[in-house]
N, C-alpha and C positions, 0 to 999 in steps of 0.2 A: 380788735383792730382800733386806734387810736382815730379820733373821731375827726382828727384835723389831718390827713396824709398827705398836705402840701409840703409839712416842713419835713418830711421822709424822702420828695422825691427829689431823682437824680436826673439831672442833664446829661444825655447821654447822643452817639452820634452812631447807635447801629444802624446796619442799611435795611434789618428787619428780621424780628418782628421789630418795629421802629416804636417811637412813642405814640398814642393814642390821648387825647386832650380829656384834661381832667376831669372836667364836667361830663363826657361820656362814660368815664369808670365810675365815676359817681353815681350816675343816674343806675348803669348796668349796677352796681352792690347794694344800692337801692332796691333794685327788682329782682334779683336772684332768686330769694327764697319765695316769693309770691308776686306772680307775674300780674299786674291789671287784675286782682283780687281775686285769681283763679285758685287761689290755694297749691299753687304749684310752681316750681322754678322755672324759667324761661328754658333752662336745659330739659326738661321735662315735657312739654309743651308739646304733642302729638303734631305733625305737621299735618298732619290731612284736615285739623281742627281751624274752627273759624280764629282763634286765637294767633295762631300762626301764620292762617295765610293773611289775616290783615299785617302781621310784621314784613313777610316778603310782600306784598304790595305796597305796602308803604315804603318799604327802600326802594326798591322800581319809580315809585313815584318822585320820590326825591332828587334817583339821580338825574331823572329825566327832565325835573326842573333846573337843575344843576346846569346841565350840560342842554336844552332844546334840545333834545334827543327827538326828531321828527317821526314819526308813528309807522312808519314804514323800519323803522330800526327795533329788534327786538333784541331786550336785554335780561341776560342770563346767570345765576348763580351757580354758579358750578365748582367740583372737586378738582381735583389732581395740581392746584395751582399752576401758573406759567408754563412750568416745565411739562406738564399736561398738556397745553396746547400748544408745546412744540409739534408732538404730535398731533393735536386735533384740528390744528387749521390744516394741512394738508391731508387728511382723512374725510375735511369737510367739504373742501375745495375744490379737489382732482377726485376725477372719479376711472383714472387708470396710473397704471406706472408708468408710463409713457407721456404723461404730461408733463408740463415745462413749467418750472417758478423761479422767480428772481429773488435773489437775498443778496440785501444788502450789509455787509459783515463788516462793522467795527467796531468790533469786543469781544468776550465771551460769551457771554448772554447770544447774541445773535449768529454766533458761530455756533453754541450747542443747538440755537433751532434748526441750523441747517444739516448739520449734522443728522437730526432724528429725521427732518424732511426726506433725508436722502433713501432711507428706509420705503418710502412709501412712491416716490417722483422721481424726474430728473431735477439736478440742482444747478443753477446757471448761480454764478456767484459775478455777482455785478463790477468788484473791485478785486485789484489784483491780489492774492493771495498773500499775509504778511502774518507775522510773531509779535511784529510792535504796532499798536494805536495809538496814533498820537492825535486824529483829526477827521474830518470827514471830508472825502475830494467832491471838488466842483460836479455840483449833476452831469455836466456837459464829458466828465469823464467818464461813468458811467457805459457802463454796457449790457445792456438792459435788452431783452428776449424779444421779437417779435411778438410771439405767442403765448407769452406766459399766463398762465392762469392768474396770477397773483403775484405784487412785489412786496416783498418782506421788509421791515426792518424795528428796531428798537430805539426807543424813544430817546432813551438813558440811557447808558452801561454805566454803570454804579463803579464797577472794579477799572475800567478803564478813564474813569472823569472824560465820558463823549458823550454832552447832549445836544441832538436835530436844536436848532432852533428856526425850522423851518420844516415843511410838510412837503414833504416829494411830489412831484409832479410827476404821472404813471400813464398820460395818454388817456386815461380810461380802463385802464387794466383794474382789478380790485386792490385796491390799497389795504393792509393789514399790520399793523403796530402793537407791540409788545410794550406798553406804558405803566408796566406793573412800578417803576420808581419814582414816574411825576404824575401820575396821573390828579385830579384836582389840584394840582398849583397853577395852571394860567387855563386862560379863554379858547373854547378849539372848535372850530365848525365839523360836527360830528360829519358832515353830507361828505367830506373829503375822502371818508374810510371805507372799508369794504368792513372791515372785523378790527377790533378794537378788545384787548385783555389786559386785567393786570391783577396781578394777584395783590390779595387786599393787604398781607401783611407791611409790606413797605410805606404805605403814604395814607391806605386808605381804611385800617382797621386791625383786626389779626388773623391768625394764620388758618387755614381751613378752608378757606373760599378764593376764588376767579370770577369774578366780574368777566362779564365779555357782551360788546354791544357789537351787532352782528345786521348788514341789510338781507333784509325779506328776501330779495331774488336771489341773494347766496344760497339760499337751502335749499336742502333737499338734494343736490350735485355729488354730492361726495362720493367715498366708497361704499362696496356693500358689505365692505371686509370692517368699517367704524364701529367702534363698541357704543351701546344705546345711550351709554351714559357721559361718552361726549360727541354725542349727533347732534348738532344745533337743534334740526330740524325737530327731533321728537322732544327736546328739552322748552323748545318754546312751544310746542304744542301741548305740553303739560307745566309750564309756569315756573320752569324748574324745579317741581316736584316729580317726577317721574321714578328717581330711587329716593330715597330719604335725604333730605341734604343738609347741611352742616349750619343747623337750626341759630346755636348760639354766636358761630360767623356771620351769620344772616342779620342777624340781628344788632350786633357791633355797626355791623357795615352802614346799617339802617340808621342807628343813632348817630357816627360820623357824618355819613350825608346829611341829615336833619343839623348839626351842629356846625356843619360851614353852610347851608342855607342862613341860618338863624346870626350865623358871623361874618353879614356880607358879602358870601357866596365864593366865586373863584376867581373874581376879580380880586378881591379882598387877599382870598388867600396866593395868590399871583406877586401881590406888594408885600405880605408879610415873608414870602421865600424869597424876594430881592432882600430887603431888610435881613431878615437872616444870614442868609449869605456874605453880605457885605461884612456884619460883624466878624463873622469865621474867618474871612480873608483877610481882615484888620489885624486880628492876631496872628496869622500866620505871616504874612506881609514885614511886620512890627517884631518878629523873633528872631528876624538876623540869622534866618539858616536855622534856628534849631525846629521849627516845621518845615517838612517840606511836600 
């Protein structure tokens, strides 16, 4: 492998696996073959070993710096990405079929969660049914459950270009967001959410893993019908190590949050996605139609 792979790489605009910042593939092809002088690759690396679980504690720790993740919030490394916790937040949440949750649908993303939800609950869909996204309606139009266990929705739909830039106001009901495409670009008061996922490959690493930060008095509610391996409740009670988890996503994960602590944080990276932004729109702006 040529020793400089700056002038190799490509700028590129997938929505994931997305790019991962230099410096962390760096450090990871640094450590590959011999992790912290274990004489073993970071893919090798036993999890049950002291090795290992200082990498998952120290990603916990990072993103908890990241974000004041208040200590009553437990965060989780888990499989089956996003589309995983279509399912697991209402397996975690309702503990009959007979209960009620609100989803908030404007895109695809958010419509296949409800979708699998409907599997498990009833589904109150809060806006009127449609084929085109164009926007997100006034809360005040909203139609939102009395009783719902939980109101749903997605931060970003990627395929739809629709992102919140604002945090729903739920009454008090548990608030739950699907932030798998911004999650670390701006500043977020974790205290507003019930459960919080995003699968890492888009914004926050590569593919393998689900972040998911989750309050304490949510657990334990769910069904009894949940597979163990996306039970909040027994995943934080074993660190999420409970089956073997997906060591060298763990680990990514870990070096990306250590690399926007060490680069000014989320605030930081909040002005460099404006900045961003703005260039991309310069040139599509500036093409006279031929972007569109």
């Amino acid at each position: 492998m040529p020793a400089d792979m700056s002038s190799h790489k490509m700028i590129y605009f997938a929505a994931g696996p997305a790019k991962v910042p230099e410096e962390v593939l760096q450090q990871a092809h640094e450590e590959f073959l011999n992790y912290n002088n274990t004489g073993l690759s970071v893919v090798e690396l036993t999890h049950r070993g002291a090795d290992y679980g200082k990498i998952n504690d120290e990603a916990e720790a990072a993103l908890r710096e990241l974000y004041q993740i208040p200590s009553n919030y437990k965060v989780l490394f888990l499989q089956g990405g996003g589309t995983g916790q279509f399912s697991a937040v209402p397996l975690n949440l309702c503990s009959s079929p007979d209960d009620v949750v609100d989803y908030v649908i404007t895109g695809t993303w958010s419509s296949k969660a409800a979708l699998e939800a409907e599997k498990y609950c009833k589904v109150n869909r809060v806006l009127p049914k449609t084929n085109v996204y164009t926007g997100i309606p006034d809360q005040s139009e909203w139609k939102l459950s009395n009783n719902a266990k939980y109101v749903y929705y997605c931060a970003n739909e990627t395929i739809h270009g629709i992102e919140f830039d604002f945090i729903p106001e739920t009454n008090g009901v548990p608030l739950v967001c699907d932030m798998s495409s911004n999650i670390l670009t701006r500043p977020l008061d974790i205290t507003k959410f019930g459960v919080i996922f995003a699968g890492a490959q888009k914004n926050a690493g590569i593919p393998g893993v689900v972040l998911v930060i989750v309050r304490e008095d949510l657990l334990g509610k769910g069904m009894s019908v949940c597979p163990s391996v996306f039970d909040y409740k027994i995943n934080a009670a074993n660190k999420s190590l409970y089956n073997t988890p997906p060591t060298f996503s763990v680990y990514i994960l870990g070096l990306v949050f250590k690399w926007v602590l060490s680069n000014g944080g989320i605030s930081a990276m909040d002005r460099n996605s404006d900045t961003k932004s703005s260039l991309v729109y310069e040139v599509l702006d500036s093409s006279h139609g031929f972007y569109q």
